[in-house]
DRENDO-1510 file (C-alpha; in Angstrom, 1 decimal, always signed):
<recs>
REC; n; res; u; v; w
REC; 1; UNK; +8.7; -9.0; -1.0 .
REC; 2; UNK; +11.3; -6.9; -2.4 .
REC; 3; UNK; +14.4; -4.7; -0.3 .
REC; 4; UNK; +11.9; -1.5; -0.7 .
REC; 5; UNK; +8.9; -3.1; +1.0 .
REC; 6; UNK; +11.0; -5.2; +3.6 .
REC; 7; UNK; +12.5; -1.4; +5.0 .
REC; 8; UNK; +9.3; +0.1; +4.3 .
REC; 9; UNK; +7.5; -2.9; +6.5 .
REC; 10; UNK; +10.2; -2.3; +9.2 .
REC; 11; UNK; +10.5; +1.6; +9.4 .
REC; 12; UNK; +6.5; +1.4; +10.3 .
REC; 13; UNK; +7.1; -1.7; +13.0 .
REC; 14; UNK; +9.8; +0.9; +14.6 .
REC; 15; UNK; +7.1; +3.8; +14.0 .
REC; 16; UNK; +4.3; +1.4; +15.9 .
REC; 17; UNK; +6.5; -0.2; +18.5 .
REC; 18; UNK; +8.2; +3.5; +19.7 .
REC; 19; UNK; +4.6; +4.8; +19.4 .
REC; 20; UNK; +2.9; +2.6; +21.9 .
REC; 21; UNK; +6.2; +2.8; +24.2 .
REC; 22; UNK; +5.4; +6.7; +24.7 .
REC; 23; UNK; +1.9; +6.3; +24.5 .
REC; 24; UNK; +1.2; +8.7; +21.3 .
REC; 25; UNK; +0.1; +8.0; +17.4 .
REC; 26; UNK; +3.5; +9.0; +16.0 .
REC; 27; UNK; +1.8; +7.8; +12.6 .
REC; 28; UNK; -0.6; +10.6; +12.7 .
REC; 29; UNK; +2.0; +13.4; +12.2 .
REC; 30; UNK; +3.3; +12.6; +8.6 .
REC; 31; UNK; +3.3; +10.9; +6.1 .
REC; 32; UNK; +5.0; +8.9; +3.8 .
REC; 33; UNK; +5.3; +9.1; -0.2 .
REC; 34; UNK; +5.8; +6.4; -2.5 .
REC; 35; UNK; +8.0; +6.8; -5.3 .
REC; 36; UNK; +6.8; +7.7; -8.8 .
REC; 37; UNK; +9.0; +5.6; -10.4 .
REC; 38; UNK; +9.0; +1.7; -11.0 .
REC; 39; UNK; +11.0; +0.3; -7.5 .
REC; 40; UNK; +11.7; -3.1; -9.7 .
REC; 41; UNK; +14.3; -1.1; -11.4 .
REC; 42; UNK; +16.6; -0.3; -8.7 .
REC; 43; UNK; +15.0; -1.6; -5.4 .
REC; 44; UNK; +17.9; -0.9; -3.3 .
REC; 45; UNK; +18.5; +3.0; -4.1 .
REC; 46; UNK; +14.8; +4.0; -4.2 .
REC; 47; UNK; +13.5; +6.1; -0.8 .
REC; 48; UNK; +10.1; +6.9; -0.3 .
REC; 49; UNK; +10.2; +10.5; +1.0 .
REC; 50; UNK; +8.6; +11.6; +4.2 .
REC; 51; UNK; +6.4; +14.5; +4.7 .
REC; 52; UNK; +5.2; +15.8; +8.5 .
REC; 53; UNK; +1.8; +17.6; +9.1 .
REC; 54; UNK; +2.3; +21.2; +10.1 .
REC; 55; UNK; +1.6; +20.5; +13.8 .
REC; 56; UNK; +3.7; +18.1; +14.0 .
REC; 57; UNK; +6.0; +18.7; +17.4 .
REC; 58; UNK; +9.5; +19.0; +16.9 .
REC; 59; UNK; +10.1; +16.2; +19.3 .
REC; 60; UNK; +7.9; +13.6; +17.0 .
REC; 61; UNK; +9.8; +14.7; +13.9 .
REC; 62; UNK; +13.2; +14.1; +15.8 .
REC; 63; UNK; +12.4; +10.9; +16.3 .
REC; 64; UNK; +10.2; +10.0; +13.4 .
REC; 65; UNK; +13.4; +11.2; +11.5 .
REC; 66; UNK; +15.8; +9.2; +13.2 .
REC; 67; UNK; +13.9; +5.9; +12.8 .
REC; 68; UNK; +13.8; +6.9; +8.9 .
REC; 69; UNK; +17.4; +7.2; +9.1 .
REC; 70; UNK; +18.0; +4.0; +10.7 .
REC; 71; UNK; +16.6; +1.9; +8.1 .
REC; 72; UNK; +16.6; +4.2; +4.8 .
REC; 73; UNK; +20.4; +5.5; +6.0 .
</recs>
């Protein structure tokens, strides 16, 4: 498994462990795009980009966004 798939396999661990910790699908309130181009190029500057429903509560994208910050920087 390359860099891209190891953050991408360890954002959505953080994403499942803080959703069962406050007892709500965090999953269900965005989702997240995969690149367009090759990843084999340059696997470690490629970010997927992130995309949250429209009723989406601000607290869910606060901390949605701060696990995609701590392991996509």
């Amino acid at each position: 498994m390359n860099a891209f798939y190891k953050k991408l396999t360890q954002f959505g661990t953080l994403v499942h462990h803080t959703s069962h910790e406050k007892k709500l699908d965090m999953a269900n309130y965005f989702t997240v795009m995969h690149p367009a181009h090759p990843i084999i190029m340059d696997e470690e500057d490629t970010r997927p980009a992130i995309r949250f429903k429209e009723r989406c509560p601000q607290s869910v994208k606060r901390e949605v966004a701060a696990l995609w910050k701590t392991v996509f920087g």
